[in-house]
NUDO-70279 format. One record per residue (C-alpha): residue number from 1; x, y, z. Coordinates in pm, 1 decimal, padded with zeros to 6 digits. Each point is the difference from the previous one (the first is absolute). Layout:
N
<k:NUM	east:X	north:Y	up:Z>
...
//
This chain:
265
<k:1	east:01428.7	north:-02015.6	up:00519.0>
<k:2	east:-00354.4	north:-00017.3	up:00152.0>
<k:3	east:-00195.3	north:00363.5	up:00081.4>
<k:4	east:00103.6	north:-00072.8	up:00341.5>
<k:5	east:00350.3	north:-00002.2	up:-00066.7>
<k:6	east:00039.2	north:00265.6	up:-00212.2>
<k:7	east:-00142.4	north:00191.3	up:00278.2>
<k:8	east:00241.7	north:-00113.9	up:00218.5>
<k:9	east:00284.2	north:00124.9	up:-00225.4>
<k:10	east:-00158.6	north:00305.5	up:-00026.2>
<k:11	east:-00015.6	north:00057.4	up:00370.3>
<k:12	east:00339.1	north:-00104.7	up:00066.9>
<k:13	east:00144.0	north:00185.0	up:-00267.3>
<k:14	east:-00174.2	north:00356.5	up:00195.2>
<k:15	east:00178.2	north:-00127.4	up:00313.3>
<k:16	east:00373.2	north:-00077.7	up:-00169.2>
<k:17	east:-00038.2	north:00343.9	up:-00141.7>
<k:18	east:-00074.8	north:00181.8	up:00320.7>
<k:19	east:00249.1	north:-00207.7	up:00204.5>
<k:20	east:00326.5	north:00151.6	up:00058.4>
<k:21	east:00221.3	north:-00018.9	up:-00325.0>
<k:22	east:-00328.8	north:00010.1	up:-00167.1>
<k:23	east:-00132.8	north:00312.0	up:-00209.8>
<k:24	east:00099.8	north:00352.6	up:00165.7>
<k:25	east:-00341.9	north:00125.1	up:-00161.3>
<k:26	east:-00217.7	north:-00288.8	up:00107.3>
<k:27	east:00154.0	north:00023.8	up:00332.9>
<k:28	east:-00075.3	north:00380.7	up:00046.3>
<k:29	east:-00369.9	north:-00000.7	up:-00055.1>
<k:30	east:-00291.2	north:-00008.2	up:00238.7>
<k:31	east:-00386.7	north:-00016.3	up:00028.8>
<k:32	east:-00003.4	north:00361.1	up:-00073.8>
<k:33	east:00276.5	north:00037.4	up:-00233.0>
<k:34	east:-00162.7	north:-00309.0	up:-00239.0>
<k:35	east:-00419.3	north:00227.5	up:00016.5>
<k:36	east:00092.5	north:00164.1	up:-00369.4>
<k:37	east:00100.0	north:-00348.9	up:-00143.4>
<k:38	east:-00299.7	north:-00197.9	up:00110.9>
<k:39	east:-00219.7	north:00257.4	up:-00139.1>
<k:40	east:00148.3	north:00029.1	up:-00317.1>
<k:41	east:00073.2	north:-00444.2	up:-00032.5>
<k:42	east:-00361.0	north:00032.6	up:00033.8>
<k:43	east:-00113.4	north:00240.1	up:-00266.3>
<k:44	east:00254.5	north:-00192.0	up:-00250.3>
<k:45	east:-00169.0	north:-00314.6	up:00033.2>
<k:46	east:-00356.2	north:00208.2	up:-00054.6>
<k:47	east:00127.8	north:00122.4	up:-00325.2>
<k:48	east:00089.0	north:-00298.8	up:-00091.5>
<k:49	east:-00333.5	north:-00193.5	up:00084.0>
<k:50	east:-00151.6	north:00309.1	up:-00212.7>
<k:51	east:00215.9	north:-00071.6	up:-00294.0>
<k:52	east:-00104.2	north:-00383.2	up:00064.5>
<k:53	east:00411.5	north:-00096.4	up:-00066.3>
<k:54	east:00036.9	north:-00333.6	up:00154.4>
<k:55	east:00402.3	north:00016.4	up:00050.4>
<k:56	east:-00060.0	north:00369.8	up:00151.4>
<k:57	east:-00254.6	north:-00158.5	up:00239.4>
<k:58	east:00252.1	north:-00244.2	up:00097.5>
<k:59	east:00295.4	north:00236.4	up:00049.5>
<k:60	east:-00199.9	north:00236.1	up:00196.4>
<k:61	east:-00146.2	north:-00251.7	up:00231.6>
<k:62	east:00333.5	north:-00116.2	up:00047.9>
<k:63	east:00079.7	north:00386.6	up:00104.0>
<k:64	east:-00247.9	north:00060.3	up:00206.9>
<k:65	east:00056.7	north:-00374.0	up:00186.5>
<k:66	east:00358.2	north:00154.1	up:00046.2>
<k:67	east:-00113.1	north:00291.2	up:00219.4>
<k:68	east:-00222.7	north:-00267.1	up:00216.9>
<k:69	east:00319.9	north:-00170.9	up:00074.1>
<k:70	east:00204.1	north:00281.9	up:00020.3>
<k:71	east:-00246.3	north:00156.6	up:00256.2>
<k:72	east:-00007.6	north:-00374.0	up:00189.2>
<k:73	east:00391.4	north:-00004.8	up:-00019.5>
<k:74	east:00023.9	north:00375.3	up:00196.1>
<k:75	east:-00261.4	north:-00126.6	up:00239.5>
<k:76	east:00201.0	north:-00341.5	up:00057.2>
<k:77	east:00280.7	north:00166.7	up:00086.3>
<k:78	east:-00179.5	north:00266.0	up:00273.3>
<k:79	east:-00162.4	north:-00325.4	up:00138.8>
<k:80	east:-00358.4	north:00092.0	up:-00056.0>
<k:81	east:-00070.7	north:-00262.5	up:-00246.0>
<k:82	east:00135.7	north:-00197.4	up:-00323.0>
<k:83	east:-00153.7	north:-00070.3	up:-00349.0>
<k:84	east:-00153.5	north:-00372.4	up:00164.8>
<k:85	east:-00204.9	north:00236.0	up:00240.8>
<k:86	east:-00114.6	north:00180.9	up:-00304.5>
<k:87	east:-00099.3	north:-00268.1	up:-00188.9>
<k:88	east:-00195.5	north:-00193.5	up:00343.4>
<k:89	east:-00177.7	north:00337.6	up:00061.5>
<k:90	east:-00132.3	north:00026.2	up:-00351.8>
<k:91	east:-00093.0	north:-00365.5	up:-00004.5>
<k:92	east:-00210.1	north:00010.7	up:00334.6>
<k:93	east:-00200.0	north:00340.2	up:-00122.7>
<k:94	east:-00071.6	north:-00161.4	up:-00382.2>
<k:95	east:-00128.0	north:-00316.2	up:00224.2>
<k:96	east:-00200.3	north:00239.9	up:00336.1>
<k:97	east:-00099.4	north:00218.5	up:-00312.9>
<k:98	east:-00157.6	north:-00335.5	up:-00192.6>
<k:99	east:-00220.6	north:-00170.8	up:00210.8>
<k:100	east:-00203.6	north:-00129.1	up:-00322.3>
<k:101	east:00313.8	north:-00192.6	up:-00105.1>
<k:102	east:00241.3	north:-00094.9	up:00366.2>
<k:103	east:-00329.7	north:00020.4	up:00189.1>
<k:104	east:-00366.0	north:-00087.7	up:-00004.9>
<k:105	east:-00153.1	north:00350.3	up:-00077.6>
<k:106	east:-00249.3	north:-00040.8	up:-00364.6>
<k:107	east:-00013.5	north:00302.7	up:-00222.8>
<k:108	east:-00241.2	north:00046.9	up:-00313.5>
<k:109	east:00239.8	north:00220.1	up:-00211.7>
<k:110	east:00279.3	north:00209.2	up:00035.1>
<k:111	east:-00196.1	north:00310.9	up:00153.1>
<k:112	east:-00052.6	north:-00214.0	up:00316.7>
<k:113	east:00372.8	north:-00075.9	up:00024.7>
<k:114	east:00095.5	north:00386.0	up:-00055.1>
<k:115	east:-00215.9	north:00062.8	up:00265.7>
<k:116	east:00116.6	north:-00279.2	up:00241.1>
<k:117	east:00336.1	north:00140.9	up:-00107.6>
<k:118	east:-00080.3	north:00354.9	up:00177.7>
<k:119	east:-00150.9	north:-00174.1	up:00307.3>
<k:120	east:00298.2	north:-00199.2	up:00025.6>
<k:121	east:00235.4	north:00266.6	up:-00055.4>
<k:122	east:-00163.6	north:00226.8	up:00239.7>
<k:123	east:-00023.0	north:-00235.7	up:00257.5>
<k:124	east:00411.4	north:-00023.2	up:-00007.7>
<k:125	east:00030.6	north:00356.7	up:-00008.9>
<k:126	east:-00171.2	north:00021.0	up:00296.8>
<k:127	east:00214.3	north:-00238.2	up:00172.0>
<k:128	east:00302.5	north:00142.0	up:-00058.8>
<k:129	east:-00141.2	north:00332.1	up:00177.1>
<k:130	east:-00113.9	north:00193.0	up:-00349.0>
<k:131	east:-00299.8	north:00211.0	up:-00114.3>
<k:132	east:-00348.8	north:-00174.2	up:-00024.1>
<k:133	east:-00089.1	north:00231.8	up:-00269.4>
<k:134	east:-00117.2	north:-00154.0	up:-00330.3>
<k:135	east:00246.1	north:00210.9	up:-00218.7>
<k:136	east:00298.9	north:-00108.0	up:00189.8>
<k:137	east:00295.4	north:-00167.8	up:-00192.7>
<k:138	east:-00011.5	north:00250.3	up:-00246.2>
<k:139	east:00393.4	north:00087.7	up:-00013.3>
<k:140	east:00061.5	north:00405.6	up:00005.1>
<k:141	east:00266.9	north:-00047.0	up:-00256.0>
<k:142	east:-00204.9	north:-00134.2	up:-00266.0>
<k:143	east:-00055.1	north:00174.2	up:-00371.8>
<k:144	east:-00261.2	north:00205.2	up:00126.4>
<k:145	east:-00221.4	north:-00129.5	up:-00311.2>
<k:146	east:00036.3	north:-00353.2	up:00118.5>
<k:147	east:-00103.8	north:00078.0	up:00378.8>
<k:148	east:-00277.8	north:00181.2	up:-00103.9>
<k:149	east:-00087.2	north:-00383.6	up:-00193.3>
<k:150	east:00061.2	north:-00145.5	up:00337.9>
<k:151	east:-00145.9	north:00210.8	up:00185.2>
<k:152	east:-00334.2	north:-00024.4	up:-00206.5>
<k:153	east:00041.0	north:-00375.1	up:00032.1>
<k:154	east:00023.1	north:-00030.3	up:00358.5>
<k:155	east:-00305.3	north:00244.3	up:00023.6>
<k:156	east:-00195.0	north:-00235.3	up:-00192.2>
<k:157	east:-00021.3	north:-00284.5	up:00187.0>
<k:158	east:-00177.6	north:00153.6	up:00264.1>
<k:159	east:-00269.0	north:00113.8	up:-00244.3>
<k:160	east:00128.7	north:00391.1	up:-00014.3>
<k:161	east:-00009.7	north:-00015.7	up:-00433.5>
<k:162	east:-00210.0	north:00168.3	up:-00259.6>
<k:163	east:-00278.0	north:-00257.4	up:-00094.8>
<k:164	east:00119.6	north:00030.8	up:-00410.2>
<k:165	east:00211.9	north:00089.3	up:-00210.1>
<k:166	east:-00218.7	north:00251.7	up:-00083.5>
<k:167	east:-00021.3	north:00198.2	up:00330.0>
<k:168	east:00382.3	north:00009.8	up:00027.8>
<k:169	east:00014.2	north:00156.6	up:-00370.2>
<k:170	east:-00311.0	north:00243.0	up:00149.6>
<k:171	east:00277.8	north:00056.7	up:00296.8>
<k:172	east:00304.1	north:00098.5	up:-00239.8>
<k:173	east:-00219.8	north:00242.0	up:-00198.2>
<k:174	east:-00116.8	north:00152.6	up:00310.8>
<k:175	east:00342.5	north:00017.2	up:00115.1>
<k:176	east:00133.9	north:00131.8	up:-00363.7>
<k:177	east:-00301.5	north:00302.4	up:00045.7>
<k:178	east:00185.1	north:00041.2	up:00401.7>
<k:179	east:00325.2	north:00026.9	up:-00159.6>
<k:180	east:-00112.9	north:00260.4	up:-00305.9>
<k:181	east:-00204.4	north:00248.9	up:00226.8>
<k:182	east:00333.3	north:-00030.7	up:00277.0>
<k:183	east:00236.4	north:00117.0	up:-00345.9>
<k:184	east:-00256.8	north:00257.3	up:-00090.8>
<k:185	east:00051.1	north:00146.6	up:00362.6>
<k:186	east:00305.7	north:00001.2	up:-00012.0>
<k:187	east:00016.8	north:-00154.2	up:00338.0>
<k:188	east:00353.6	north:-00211.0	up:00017.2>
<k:189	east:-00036.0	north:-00163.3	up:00312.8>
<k:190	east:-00347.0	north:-00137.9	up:-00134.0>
<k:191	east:00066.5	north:-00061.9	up:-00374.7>
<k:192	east:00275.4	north:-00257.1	up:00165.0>
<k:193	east:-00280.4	north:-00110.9	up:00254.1>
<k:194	east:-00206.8	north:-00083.7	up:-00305.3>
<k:195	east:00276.9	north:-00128.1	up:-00244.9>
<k:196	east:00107.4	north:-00270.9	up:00295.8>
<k:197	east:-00359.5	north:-00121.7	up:00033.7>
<k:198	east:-00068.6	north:-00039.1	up:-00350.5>
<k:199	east:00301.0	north:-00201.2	up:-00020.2>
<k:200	east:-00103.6	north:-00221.4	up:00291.7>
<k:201	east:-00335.2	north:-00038.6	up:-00193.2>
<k:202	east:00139.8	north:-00065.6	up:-00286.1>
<k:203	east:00187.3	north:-00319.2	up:00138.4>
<k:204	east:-00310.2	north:-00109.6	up:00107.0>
<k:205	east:-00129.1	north:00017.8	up:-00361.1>
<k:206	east:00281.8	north:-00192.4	up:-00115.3>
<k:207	east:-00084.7	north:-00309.1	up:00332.5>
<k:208	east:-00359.6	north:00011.4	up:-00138.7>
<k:209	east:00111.4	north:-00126.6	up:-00380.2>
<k:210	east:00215.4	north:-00260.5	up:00128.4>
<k:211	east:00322.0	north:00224.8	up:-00098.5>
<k:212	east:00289.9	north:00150.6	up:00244.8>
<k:213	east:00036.3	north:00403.3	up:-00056.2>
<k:214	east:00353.2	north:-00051.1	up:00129.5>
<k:215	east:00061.5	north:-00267.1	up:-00329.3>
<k:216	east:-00220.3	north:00213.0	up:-00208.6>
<k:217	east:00167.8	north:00353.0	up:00004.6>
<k:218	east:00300.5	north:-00203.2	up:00016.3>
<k:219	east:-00114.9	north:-00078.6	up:-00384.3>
<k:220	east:-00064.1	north:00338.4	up:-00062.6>
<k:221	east:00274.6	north:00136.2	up:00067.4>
<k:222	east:00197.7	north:-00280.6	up:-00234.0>
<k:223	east:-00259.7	north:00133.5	up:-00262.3>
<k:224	east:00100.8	north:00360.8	up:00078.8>
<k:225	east:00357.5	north:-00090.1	up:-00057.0>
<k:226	east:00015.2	north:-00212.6	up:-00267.9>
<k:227	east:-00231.7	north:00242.7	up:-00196.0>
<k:228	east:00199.2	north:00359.2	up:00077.1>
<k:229	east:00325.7	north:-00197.8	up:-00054.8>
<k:230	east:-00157.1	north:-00052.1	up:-00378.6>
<k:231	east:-00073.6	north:00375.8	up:00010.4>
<k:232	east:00380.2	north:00062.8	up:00041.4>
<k:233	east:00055.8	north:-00232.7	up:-00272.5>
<k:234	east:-00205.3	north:00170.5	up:-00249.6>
<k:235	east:00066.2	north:00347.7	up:00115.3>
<k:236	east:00433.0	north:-00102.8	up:-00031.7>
<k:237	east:-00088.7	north:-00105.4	up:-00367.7>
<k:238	east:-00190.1	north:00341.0	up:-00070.2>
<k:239	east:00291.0	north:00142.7	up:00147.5>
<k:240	east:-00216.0	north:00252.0	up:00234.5>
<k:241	east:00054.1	north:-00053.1	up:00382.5>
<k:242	east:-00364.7	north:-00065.2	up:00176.0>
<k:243	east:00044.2	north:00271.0	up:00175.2>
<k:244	east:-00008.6	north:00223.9	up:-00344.2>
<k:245	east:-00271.2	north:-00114.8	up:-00067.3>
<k:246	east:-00386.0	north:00105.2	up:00076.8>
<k:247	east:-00280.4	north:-00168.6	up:00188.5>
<k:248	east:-00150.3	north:-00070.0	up:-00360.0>
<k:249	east:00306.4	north:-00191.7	up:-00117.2>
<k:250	east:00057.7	north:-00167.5	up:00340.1>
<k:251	east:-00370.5	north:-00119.7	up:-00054.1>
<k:252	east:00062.4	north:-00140.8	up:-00304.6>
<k:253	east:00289.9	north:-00176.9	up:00104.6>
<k:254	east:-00200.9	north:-00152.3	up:00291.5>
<k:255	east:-00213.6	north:-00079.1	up:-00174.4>
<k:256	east:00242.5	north:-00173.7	up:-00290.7>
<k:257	east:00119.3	north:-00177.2	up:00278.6>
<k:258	east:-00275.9	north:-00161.9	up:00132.8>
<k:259	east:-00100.9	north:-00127.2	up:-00324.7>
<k:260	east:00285.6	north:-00127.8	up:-00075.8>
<k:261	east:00104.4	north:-00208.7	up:00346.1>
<k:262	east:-00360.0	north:-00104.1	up:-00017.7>
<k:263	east:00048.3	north:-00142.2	up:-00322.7>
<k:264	east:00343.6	north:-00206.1	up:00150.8>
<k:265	east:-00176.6	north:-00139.1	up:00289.2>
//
């Protein structure tokens, strides 16, 4: 079977199974009902891209497609639209959104086409009645991490940036000194303040060396895990719980740890 076809099948296959003597589950969802699986399809296929596993790429792809056509299916059946809508609404914005390739627009280099990209996209948020403001189109129900990315991205192309990686380092130490004299105040409402904006900064510091915070504290944390997870190891083969044990020892272990899953990578 050609791409085409098997997308086909796939599309029929969401309508048998929502039809009547199709799947009682299938039939029952919604828009609404479907937000946790979309979310989660989506993270899936992340950790697998992370974990570079070509089948698990696949798979998940295949998952997330799923909840596209499930979502097209529901919609279908209201009337508001089908999956052929979908796929003739994505087509015309790749070509209105790529004049250097469908249309006779020249760019130099990809900055130019990020920001024809913003023009573009501004221009049809403004038709459809939305905000002119530059950091628009920044959904609310983003990581928070990753909007702060966005929103320093979207910033940027109007020229509101630190020059250098330098001054946004400057920025995140002055923000760290904000943050220690708010704690040393014992002001809550501020030491928050302070701990938001050096996390906003912080992003920033990640946009500047070319690397996503949201991807990078991702990494972290799957450091953090893999690392105390080899802490419980050693501390079951010891035979004394971590939490019998003191900061010195937990060091140690850390540290143990560390050396060790460095050593494996």
């Amino acid at each position: 079977m050609s791409s085409a076809d098997q997308f086909i099948r796939l599309v029929d296959i969401m309508a048998r199974l929502r039809a009547p003597g199709g799947c009682p589950w299938d039939r029952e969802q919604s828009h609404r009902s479907l937000r946790p699986y979309l979310i989660e399809e989506a993270y899936e296929l992340l950790e697998a891209i992370e974990r570079e596993d070509a089948e698990g790429i696949k798979e998940e792809l295949g998952d997330l497609l799923l909840q596209v056509v499930f979502h097209a299916q529901v919609a279908a059946e209201r009337g508001d639209f089908d999956i052929g809508d979908v796929c003739s609404a994505i087509s015309q914005k790749l070509e209105r959104r790529h004049p250097h390739v469908f249309g006779t627009l020249s760019v130099r280099n990809s900055a130019e086409v990020i920001r024809n990209w913003g023009r573009i996209k501004a221009g049809e948020r403004l038709g459809r009645g939305g905000s002119a403001s530059t950091l628009a189109g920044v959904p609310a129900s983003l990581p928070a991490l990753l909007g702060a990315e966005r929103l320093g991205e979207k910033a940027r192309r109007v020229g509101f940036d630190w020059p250098s990686i330098e001054a946004v380092l400057a920025k995140a130490r002055e923000e760290l000194e904000e943050l220690e004299s708010a704690v040393a105040a014992a002001n809550e409402d501020e030491t928050r303040a302070e701990l938001g904006d050096l996390l906003l900064t912080l992003a920033s510091v990640g946009r500047h060396l070319g690397h996503s915070a949201e991807l990078a504290l991702r990494a972290a944390a799957a450091r953090f895990v893999a690392r105390f997870q080899e802490m419980e190891r050693r501390a079951n083969t010891d035979g004394t719980p971590l939490d019998e044990r003191s900061a010195e020892d937990l060091d140690r272990l850390w540290q143990a740890a560390k050396q060790l899953l460095a050593e494996t990578d």
